[in-house]
Each structure stands twice: as C-alpha cells, then as structure tokens.
N, C-alpha and C positions, 0 to 999 in steps of 0.2 A: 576610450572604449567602456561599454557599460558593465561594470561590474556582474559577473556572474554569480548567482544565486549559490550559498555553501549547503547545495543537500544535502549530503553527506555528513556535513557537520551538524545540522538540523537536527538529523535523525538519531545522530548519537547524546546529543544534550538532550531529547526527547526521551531516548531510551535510558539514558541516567535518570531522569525523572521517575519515568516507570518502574526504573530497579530501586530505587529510593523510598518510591512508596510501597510496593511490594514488600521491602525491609521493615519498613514498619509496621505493616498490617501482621506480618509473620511473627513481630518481636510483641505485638498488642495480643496476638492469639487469634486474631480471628479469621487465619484461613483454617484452623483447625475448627473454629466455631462454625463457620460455612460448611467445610466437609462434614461435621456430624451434623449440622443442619437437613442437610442434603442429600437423602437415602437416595435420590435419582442420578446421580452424580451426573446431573447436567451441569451442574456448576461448575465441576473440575474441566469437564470438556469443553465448557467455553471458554475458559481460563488458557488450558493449550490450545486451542485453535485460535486464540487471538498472539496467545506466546510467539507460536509457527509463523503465524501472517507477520507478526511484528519481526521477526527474523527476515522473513522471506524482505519483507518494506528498507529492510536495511541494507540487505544484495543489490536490489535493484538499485537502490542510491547509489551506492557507489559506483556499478554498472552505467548508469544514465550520468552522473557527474564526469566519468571517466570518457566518455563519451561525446561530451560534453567540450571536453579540453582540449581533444581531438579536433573540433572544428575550429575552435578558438587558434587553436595553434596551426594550423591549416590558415585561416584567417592572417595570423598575422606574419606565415612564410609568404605570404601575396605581396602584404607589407614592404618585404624585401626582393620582392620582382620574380620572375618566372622560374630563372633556374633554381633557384632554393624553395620556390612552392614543390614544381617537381620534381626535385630532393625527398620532398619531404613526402610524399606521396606514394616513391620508392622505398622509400624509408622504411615503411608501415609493415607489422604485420598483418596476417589476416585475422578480420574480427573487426577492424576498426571501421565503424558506422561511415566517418566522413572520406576516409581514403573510397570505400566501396562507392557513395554516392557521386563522388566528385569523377571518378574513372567511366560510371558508367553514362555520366550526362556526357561527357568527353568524346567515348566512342560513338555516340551516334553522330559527328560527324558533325557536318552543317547545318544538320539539325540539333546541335547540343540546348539550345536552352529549351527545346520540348523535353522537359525533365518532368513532365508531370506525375509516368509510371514511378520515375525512381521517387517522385516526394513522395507518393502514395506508400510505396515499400518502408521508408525511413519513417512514414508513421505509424507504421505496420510494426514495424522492428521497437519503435519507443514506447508503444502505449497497448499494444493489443494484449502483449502478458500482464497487463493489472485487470485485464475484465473475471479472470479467475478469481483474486481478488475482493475485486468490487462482490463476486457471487459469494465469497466463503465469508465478506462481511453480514452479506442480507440474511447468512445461515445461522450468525450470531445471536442477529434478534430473533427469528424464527424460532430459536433453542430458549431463546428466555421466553420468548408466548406459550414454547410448545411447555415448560417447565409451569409457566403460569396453569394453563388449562388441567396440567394434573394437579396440580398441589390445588385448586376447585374441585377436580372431580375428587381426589382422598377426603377434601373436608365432605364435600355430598355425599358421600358413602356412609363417611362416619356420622352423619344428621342422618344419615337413613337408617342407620341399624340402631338407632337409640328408641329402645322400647317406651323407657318412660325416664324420665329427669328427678332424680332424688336429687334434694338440695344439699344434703350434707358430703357427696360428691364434688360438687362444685368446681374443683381443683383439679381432680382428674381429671372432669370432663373436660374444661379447659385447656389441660395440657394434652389432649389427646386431640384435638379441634385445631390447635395451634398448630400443630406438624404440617397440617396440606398447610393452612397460611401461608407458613415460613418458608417452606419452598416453593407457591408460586411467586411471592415477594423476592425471595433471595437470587431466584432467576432471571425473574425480570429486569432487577436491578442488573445482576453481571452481564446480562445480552445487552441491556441499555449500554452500559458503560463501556462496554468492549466494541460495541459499533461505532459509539461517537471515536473513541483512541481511534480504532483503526481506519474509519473515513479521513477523520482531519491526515492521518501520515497518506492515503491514498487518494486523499484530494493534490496533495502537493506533490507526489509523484507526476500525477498526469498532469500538472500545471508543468511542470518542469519538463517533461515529454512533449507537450505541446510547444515549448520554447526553442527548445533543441530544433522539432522541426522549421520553427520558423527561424532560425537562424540559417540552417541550411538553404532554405529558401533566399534569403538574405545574398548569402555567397554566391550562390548561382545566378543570381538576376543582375547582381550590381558588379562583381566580383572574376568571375570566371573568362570573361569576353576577353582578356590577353592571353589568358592557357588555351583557350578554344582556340584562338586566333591571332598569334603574336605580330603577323602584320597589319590588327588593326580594320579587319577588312567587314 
C-alpha cells in the first residue's frame, strides 16, 4: 500500500520553522523596527492574518489527515472480508468522511456505484473550506500593495509641500521623504512573504484533499462490489 503523505507532520516542521525564525527576528529587534517603521500598521495586520490562517492551515491538517486514516483503515477492514469492514462501519462515529461516504453509495441499492452525488459531496467536504483561505491569502498581498500605494502617496505629499530645498537641510529632508519609502517597502515585502508561506501550506492542503477524494473513489469502484453484493452478483 502506498504510503500516505504525513500532513500533519508537514505542517508542524513547517510551523517550527516559522516559530524559529520569528524568534530570531524578535531577538535581532526587527519586529520592533517594522512596527516603528510602520505608522499604518499594516504590517502588524498582515503579520496576524497570516499568524490566524497559519493556525486555521494546521486544523485542517490534521482534520483531512484524520480523515484520511479513516478510509485507509476502512480499506484495509475489506482486506479482512465483509464482516469486519462492516464492523468497522458500525463502529464509527459520526463525522467520519468514509463511514458517511461508503453508507450512503450502499443505500442506493443496485444502484450503488452511481456514487457520483456522494463523490461530489466528499469533495465538497475536503476542499471547499480552503477557498476562504485561498481569499484571506489574495488579501495579503492586496495589504502589501494597498501599504505600497500609501507609503507613495505620503512621499507625494511630502514632495508637494516643499516650498524650496535648502541644502544644509539635507538630512531632514531625507529623513522626512524616507517614512512613505519605508512603509511602502516594508509592506510590500511582508504581503509578499506572507502570501508565498501561506500558499505553499494551502497548495498542499488541497493536493492532499484532492487525494483523499481520489482514494475514496478508489474504494468504491475496485473495492465495495462484495458489501454491495456479497453473492457476487
């Protein structure tokens, strides 16, 4: 049997990485340099809204992993013949993705392998909660452009109210011109970086959702034809 993918484990070496450098950026100072960078505190918002999704990316693993095990082990009560599949069936509580799928291709009868409503449903059930997701990523970077476009418009402002440039200024003026800079840069940067983190964990979700389904697909086609039909027929 082919090994199954460790999401769960994935996501937690993943998110140790993430707390690891976060630790160091904290011990280097510079998310205190960001926040005083950053009078728009878009930066801090994009910070927790990738934090939250990064939380939310780790439920779901282990949700779709757990899920996951459930058909595996369903799979391999088959293994051992009818009445310990349907043991195991009985078994289940409710919530469990393969017990619901495999019961309800079951009851329709002689029609059991028109299972196409219930595979539609199972991919309903595995993948349709990351499309929120996929949107609170797009809002990441929107946050870093929207952070770019002002930290433009405060430099524009400040090039517009300069009546005339003394040079022995110089340094002021500079550090006064830098501020929009550093926050549309400092934006752009953290919406950059916190979309790519949070695609790459919510590209392997849905790869891992779309597996599940085709697993269950799996079971019902090659798999179910002696619980449908123990004589065979």
């Amino acid at each position: 049997m082919r090994q199954t993918e460790p999401l769960f484990e994935l996501w937690l070496a993943f998110a140790g990485l993430l707390l690891f450098a976060a630790y160091l950026l904290l011990d280097k100072g510079i998310w205190a340099a960001l926040l005083q960078a950053d009078p728009t505190y878009l930066t801090a918002l994009i910070v927790i809204l990738f934090t939250a999704a990064t939380v939310w990316a780790g439920v779901r693993a282990h949700e779709l992993a757990r899920q996951r095990r459930a058909f595996d082990e369903f799979e391999q009560s088959l293994d051992q013949g009818i009445e310990p599949a349907q043991r195991w069936l009985d078994a289940q509580p409710t919530g469990v993705w393969a017990q619901a799928f495999v019961n309800g291709a079951l009851a329709k009868g002689p029609h059991w392998r028109d299972h196409g409503k219930m595979t539609d449903l199972l991919a309903e059930q595995a993948a349709a909660p990351h499309e929120m997701a996929w949107w609170l990523n797009g809002i990441l970077l929107k946050l870093g452009l929207l952070g770019k476009v002002i930290g433009f418009s405060i430099l524009a402002l400040q090039l517009g109210a300069m009546d005339s440039f003394d040079a022995g200024q110089t340094a002021t003026v500079l550090k006064t011109l830098t501020g929009g800079l550093g926050i549309a840069l400092l934006t752009t940067m953290t919406g950059l970086a916190a979309n790519m983190l949070l695609g790459l964990q919510l590209m392997r979700l849905d790869r891992f959702a779309d597996s599940l389904t085709a697993k269950a697909i799996h079971i019902a086609e090659t798999r179910l034809q002696y619980l449908a039909d123990p004589a065979g027929r």
